[in-house]
C-alpha positions in Angstrom: 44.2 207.6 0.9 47.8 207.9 1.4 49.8 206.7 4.4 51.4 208.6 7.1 54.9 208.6 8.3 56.3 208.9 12.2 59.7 207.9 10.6 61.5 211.2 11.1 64.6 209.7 10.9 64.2 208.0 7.7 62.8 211.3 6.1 65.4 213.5 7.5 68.6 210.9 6.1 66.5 210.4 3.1 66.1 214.7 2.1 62.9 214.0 1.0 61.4 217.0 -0.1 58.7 218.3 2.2 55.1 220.1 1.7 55.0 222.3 4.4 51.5 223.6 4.4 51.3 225.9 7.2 50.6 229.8 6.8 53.8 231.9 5.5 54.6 233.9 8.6 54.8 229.9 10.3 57.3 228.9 7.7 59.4 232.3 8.1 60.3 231.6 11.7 61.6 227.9 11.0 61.3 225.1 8.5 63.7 222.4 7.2 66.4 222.5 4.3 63.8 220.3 2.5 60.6 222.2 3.0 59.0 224.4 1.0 56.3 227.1 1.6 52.5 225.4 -0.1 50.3 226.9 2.1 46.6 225.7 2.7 45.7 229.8 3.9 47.3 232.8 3.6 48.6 234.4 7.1 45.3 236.8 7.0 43.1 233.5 5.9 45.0 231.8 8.8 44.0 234.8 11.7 40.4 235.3 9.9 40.1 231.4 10.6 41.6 231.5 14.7 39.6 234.3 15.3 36.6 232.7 14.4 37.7 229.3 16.3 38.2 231.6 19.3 34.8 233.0 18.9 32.4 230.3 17.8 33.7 227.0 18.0 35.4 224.3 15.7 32.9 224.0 13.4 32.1 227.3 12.6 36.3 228.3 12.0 36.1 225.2 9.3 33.2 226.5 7.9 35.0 229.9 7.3 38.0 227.9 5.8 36.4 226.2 3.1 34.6 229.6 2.3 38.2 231.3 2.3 40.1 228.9 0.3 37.3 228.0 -2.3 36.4 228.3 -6.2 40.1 230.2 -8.2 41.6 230.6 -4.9 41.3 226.4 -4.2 42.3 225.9 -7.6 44.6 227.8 -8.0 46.6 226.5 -4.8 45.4 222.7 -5.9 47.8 223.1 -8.6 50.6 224.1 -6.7 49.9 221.1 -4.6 49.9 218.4 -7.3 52.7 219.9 -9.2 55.1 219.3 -6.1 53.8 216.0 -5.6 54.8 214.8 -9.2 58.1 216.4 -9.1 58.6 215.2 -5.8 57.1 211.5 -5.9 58.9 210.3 -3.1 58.0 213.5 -0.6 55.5 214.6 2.3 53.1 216.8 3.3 52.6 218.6 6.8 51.2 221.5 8.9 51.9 222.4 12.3 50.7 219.1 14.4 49.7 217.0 11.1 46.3 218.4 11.6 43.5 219.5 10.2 45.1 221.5 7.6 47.5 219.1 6.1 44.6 216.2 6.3 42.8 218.9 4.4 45.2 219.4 1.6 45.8 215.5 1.4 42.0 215.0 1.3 41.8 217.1 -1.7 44.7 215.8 -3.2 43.7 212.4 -2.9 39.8 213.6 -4.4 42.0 215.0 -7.6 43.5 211.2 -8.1 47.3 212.0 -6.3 47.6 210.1 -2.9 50.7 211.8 -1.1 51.8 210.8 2.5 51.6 213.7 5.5 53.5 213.4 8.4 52.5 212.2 11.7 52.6 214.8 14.2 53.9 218.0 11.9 56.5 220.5 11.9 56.2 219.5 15.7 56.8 216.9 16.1 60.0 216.9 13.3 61.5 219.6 15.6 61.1 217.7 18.5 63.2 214.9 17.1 65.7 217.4 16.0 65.9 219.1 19.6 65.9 215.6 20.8 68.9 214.8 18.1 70.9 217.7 19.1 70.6 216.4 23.2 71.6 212.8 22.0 75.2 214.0 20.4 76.0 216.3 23.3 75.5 213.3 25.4 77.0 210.2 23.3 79.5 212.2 20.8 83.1 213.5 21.2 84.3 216.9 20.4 87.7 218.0 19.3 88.1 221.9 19.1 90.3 223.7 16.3 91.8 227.1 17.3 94.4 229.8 15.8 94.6 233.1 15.5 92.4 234.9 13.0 92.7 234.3 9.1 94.9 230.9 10.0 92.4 229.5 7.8 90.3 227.0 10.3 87.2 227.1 8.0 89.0 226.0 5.0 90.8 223.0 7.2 87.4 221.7 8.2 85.9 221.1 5.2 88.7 218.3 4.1 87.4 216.7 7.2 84.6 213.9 6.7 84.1 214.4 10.5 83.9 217.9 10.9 80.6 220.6 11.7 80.9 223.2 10.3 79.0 225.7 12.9 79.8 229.2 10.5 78.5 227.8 7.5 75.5 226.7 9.1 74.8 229.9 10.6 75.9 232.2 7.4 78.6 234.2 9.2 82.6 233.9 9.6 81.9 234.5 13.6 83.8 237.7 14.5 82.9 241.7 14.3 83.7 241.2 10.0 81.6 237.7 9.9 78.4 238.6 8.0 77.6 237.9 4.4 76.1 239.9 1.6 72.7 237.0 2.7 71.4 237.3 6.1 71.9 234.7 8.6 69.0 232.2 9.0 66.7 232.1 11.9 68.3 230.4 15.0 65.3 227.6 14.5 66.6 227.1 10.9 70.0 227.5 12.0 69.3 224.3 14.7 67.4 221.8 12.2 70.4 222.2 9.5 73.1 221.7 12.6 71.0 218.7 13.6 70.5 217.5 10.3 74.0 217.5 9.7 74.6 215.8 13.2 72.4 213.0 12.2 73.8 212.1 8.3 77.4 212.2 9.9 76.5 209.5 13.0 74.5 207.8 10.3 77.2 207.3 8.2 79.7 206.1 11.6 81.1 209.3 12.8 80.9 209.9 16.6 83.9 212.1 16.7 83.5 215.5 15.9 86.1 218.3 15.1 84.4 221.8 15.5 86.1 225.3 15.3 86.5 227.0 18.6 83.9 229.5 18.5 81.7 231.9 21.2 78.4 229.9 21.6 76.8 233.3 19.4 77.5 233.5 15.5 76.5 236.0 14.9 72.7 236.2 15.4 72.6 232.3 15.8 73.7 230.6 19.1 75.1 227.3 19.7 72.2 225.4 21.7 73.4 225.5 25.5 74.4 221.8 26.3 75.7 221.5 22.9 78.4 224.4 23.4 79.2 223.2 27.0 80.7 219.9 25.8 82.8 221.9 23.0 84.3 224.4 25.4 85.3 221.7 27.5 86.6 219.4 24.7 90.6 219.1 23.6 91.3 222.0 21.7 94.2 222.0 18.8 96.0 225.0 17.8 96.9 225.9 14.3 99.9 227.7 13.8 100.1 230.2 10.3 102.4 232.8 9.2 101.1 236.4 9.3 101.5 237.4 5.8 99.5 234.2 5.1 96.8 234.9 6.8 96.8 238.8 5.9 96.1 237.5 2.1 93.6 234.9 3.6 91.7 237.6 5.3 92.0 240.1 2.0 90.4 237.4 0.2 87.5 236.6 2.3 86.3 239.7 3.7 87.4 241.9 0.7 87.6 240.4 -2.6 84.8 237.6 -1.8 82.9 239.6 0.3 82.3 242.8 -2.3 81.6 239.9 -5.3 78.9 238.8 -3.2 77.0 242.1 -2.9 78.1 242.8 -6.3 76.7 239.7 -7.6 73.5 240.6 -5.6 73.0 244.5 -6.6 75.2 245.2 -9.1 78.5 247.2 -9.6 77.1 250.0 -8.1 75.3 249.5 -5.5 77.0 246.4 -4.6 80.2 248.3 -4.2 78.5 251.1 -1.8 76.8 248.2 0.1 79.7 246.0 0.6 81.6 249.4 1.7 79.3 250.3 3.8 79.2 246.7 5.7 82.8 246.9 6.1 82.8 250.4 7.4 80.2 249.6 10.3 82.0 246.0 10.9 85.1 248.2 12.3 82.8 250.9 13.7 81.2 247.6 15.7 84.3 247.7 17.7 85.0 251.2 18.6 84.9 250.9 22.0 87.6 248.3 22.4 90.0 249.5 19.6 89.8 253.2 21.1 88.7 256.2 19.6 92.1 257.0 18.0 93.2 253.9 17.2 89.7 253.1 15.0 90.2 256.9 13.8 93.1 256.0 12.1 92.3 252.6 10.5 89.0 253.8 9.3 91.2 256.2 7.5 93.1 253.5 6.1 90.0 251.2 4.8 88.3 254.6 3.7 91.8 255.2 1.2 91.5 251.5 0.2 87.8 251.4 -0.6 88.6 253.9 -3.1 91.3 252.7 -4.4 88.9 249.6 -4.6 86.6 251.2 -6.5 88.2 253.3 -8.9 90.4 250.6 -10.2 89.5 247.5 -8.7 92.8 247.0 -6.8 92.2 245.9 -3.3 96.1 245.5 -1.7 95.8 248.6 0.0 93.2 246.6 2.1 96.1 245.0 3.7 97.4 247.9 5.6 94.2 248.1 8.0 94.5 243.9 7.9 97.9 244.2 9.3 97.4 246.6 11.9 93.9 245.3 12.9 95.6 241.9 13.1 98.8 243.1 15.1 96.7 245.7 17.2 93.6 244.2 18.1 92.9 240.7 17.2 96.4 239.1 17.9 96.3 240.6 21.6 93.3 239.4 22.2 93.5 235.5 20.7 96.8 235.3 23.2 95.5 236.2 26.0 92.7 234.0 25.7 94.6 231.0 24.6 96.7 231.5 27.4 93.5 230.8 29.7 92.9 227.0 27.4 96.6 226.1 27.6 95.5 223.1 30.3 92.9 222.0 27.1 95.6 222.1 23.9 96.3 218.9 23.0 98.7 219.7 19.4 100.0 222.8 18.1 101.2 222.0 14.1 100.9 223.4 10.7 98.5 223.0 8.2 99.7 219.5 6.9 100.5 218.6 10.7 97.0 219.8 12.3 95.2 218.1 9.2 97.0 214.4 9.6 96.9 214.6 13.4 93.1 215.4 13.2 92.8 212.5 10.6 93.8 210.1 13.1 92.0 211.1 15.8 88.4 211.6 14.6 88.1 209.2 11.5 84.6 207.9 10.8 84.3 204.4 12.2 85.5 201.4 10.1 87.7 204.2 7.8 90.5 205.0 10.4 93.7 206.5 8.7 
């Protein structure tokens, strides 16, 4: 029989591919990057079996398993099994508390000539080390914030940094009223295990200084876990500084341009167009209440007059008309007055090439200071 593993770290740094054999509806509310869905039961198989448990015992409820997943339906899912664990020689296997269920599907596995490791402990006791991974870096890691006003381009910044977290790409969504992709978000488990992941690989490989972007604690749907998002907002915070007809263009090219080739890409021309028009159109009608009635009147006007010039010719300048005035109007306002409240935390205030080279210096990985 194969071995087991309590080594969560190793798997985690390793990306071993992971058999998570827990019902469907399990998997749906969180997994890991590496996992994927083999289930021993069904969700229906899955309440058929509790029910019985509740009702008659142990025995009985494992009785009623083997019956379930028996004759085609065994085989069927058998196959599924040993496929992954040839393509994936050096992976695992688990359920919910490495249990009954995965000792089940290793036990077969093992009857069919393939011994492959499970987990010790499951999917809980993986996300345990994860939570626990999380409470480690708020306690022993540094944080340096990156603000500026909106479309100064913090995102792009970030990823030239080796030491940088990148919370919006872990939670699928640029972080304002405009912020969601043509995908949805992931769950705000999912959302935690790939932030921890990410956490561990970078201490692993000797950072301990982070550079994040100044964010609310929600993204979205997702939220920055608690102790986490106290240590940012009361970290250093740099400021970069970018024209405004730079970040007009930035803007037009994320949330436009980008954004309607990702719904096209997913639906087609069509209905990808309607689609993407349609998020853009409740993105500004999100924040009605604080633009005013006839201030959002007027630049839903505007965005209506661009869309269509959008889609009839495929010419999306006129977009930057609402940018502008959303910008100057709205956003603008807002970012000042708040960054007049974190003057006491802003440590540098530079351009691109000056933000980048002071945030080299101060959060290198250890042993590759610049």
């Amino acid at each position: 029989m194969a071995e087991k593993s309590a080594d969560y770290r190793r798997i985690f740094l390793s990306g071993a591919a992971l058999m998570d054999t827990r019902a469907p509806v399990e998997f749906a509310k969180g997994a890991f990057p590496t996992s994927h869905s083999l289930p021993l039961m069904t969700d229906d198989e899955r309440h058929k079996v509790g029910t019985c448990y509740k009702q008659h015992g142990q025995d009985a409820a494992i009785r009623l398993g083997h019956r379930l997943v028996s004759g085609d339906i065994k085989a069927e899912r058998m196959a599924a099994w040993a496929d992954f664990a040839r393509r994936h020689p050096d992976g695992y296997l688990y359920c919910f508390r490495g249990g009954l269920r995965s000792h089940t599907v290793q036990q077969w596995l093992h009857e069919a000539g393939i011994d492959y490791p499970l987990i010790t402990g499951g999917y809980k006791a993986l996300r345990g080390f994860l939570i626990d991974t999380l409470d480690d870096a708020a306690e022993s890691c540094r944080f340096t914030q990156l603000g500026g006003l909106t479309g100064c381009g913090k995102t792009e910044l970030l990823h030239r940094l080796e030491t940088a977290l990148d919370l919006e790409g872990h939670a699928n969504h640029r972080g304002s009223s405009f912020g969601r992709h043509a995908l949805p978000q992931p769950t705000q488990i999912n959302f935690e295990n790939g932030l921890a992941i990410d956490l561990l690989r970078k201490r692993d490989a000797g950072v301990d200084h982070f550079v994040i972007e100044d964010e609310n604690r929600a993204i979205g749907s997702c939220h920055v876990p608690l102790r986490l998002h106290q240590r940012f907002v009361d970290s250093p915070l740099v400021w970069l500084e970018e024209p405004l007809d730079m970040r007009i263009e930035r803007i037009l090219q994320d949330y436009v341009i980008d954004l309607s080739a990702e719904f096209i890409q997913l639906y087609g021309s069509a209905e990808g167009f309607n689609a993407f028009a349609a998020r853009l159109r409740r993105s500004l009608q999100n924040i009605v209440k604080r633009l005013g009635h006839e201030r959002y009147q007027r630049l839903a006007a505007i965005m209506d007059e661009a869309l269509a010039q959008q889609q009839q010719s495929g010419e999306a300048g006129r977009h930057r008309d609402w940018i502008a005035a959303l910008l100057n109007e709205y956003y603008d306002p807002m970012y000042h007055f708040q960054s007049e409240r974190q003057q006491a935390r802003v440590v540098f205030r530079g351009n691109r090439d000056e933000v980048l080279g002071y945030l080299h210096s101060i959060a290198s990985p250890i042993g590759r200071e610049t």
